[in-house]
C-alpha positions as a printed Julia matrix, in Angstrom:
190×3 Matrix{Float64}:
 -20.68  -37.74   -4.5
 -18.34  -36.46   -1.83
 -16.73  -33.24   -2.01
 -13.35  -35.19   -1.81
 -14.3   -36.3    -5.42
 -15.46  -32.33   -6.64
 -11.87  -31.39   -5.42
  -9.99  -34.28   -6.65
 -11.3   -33.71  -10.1
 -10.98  -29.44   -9.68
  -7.15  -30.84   -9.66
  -6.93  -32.71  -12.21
  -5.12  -29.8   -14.59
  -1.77  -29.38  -12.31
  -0.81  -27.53   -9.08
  -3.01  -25.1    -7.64
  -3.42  -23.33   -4.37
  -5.91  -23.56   -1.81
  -7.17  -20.3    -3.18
  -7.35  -20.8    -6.91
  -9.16  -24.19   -5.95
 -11.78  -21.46   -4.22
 -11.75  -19.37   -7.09
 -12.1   -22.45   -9.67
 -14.74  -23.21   -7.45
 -16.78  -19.94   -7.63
 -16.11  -19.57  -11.04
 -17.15  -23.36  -12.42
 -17.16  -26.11   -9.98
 -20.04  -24.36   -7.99
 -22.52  -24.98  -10.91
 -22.87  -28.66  -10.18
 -20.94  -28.87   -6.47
 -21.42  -25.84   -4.17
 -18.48  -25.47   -1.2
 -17.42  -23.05    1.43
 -13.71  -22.06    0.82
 -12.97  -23.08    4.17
 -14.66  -26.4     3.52
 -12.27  -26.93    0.27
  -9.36  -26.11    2.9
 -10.39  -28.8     5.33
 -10.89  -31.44    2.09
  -7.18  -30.31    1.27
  -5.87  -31.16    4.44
  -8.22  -34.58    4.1
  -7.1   -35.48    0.8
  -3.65  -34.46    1.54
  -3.5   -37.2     4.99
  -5.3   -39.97    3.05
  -2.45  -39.52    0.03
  -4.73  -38.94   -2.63
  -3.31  -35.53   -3.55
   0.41  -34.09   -2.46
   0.96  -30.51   -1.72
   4.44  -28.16   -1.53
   5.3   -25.47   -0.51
   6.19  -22.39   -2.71
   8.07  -19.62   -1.48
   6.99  -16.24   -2.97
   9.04  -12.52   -2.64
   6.81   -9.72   -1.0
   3.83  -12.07   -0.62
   3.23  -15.01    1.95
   4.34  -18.52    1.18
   1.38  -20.18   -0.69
   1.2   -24.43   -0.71
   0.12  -25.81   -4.11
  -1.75  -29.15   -4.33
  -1.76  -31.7    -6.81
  -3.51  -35.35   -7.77
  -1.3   -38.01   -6.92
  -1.62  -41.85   -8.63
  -3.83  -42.89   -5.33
  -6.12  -39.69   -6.24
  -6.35  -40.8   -10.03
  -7.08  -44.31   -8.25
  -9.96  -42.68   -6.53
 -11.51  -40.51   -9.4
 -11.06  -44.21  -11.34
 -13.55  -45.59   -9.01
 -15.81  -43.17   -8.32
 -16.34  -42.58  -11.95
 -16.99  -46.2   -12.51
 -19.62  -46.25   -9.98
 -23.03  -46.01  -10.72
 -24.35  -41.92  -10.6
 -27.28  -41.52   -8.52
 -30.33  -38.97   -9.92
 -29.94  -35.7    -8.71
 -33.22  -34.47   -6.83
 -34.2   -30.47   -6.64
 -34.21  -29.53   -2.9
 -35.14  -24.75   -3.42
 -37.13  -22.93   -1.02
 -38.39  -21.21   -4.03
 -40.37  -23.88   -5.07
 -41.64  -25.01   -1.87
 -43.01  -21.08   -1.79
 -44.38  -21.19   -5.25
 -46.21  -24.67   -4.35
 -47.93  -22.34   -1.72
 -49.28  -19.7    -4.55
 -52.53  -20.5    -4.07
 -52.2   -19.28   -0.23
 -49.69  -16.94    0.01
 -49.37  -13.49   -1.38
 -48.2   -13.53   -4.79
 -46.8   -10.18   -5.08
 -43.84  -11.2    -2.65
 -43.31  -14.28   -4.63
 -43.23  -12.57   -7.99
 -40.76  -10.25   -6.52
 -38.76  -13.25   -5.59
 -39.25  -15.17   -9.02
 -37.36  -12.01  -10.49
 -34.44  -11.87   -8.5
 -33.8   -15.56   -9.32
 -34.3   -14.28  -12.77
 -31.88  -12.13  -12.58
 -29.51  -13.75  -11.0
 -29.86  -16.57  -13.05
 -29.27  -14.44  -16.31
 -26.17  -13.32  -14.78
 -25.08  -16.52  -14.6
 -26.01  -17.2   -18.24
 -23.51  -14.47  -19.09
 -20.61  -15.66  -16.55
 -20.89  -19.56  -18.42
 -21.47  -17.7   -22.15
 -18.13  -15.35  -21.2
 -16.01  -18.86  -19.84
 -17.3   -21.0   -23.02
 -15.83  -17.91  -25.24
 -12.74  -18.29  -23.29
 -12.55  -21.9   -23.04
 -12.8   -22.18  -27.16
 -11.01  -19.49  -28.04
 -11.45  -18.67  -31.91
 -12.62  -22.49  -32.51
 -16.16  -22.49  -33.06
 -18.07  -24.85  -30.77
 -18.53  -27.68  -32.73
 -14.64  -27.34  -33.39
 -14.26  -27.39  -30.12
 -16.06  -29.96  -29.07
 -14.4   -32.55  -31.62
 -10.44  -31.41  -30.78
 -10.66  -29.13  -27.67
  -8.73  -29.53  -24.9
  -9.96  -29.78  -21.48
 -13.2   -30.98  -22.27
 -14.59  -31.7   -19.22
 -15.0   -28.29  -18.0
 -16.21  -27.58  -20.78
 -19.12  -29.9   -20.53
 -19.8   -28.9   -17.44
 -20.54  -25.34  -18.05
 -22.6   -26.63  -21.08
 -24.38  -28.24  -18.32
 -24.45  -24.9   -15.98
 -25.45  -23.09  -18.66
 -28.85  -25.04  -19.74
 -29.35  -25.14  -15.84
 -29.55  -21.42  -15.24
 -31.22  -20.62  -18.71
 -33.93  -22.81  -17.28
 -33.76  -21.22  -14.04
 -34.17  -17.97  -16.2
 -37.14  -19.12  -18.58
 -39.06  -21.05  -15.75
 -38.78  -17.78  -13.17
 -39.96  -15.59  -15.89
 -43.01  -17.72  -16.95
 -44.31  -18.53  -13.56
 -44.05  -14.37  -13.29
 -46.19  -13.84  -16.17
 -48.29  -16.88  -14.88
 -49.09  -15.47  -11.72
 -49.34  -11.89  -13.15
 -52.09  -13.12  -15.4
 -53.93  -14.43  -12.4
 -53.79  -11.56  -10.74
 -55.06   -9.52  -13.4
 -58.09  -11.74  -13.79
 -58.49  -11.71  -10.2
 -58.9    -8.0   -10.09
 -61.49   -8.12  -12.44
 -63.43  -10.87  -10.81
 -64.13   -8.68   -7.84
């Protein structure tokens, strides 16, 4: 997948700004598609030459003229195709667990320390996608949502964000007690 495709798809709900396409980004996007903001700008510019999306400007009082940006028939053209394409496997590429293949080597206790920041960060982001699946739904319950919800896409995809960090979560916090225990039994071997 190219980011053109990420963006393209971020647009898909009407006109937005360079910056909301940032902040839609930060807030959703980046749990399956990770971009700078000022890589999102260039893509803009990209998208905008190669006619897949159209942008305007939109003069604002007290505040600097903003352009908005939206999918144009080529762009639907383009998410057509790409979605009809074949999706390759995604493949795990974290310098985490290149350091916890090393455990046997390497001192644990900095590892450990490292396994719980994930952990915490990852819970965070538990909360962020529990707090935009509240919002998303409103006062329909899930499975209501899920059968006449609008906008399911997004939806789905922080489904998908969520399991991903709750995994992050459990997996950090059992290779902690994991490598606790060893250490524990290692003290008492010597």
């Amino acid at each position: 997948m190219a980011l053109r495709h990420a963006v393209l798809a971020a647009l898909l709900d009407g006109e937005i700004s360079g910056y909301q396409l940032a902040k839609a980004f930060d807030i959703g996007v980046a749990n399956f598609w990770y971009a700078q903001p000022q890589q999102l700008y260039a893509e803009l510019t990209r998208l905008e030459k190669d006619g897949l999306i159209s942008g305007r400007e939109v003069v604002q009082e007290n505040r600097p003229n903003k352009r908005v940006f939206r999918v144009t028939d080529t762009g639907l053209g383009e998410l057509e195709r790409f979605t009809a394409a074949s999706a390759k496997p995604s493949v795990i590429r974290d310098d985490l667990l290149v350091k916890v293949q090393a455990a046997d080597r390497v001192d644990t206790g900095t590892l450990i320390a490292q396994l719980d920041e994930r952990a915490t960060a990852a819970q965070a982001k538990v909360e962020l996608f529990e707090e935009l699946l509240r919002t998303m739904r409103g006062e329909r319950t899930e499975a209501e949502f899920l059968r006449h919800g609008e906008h399911i896409g997004p939806y789905l995809t922080c489904l998908r964000g969520l399991a991903f960090e709750q995994g992050n979560r459990d997996w950090c916090r059992n290779t902690i007690t994991i490598l606790r225990n060893r250490q524990a039994v290692g003290r008492t071997q010597h």
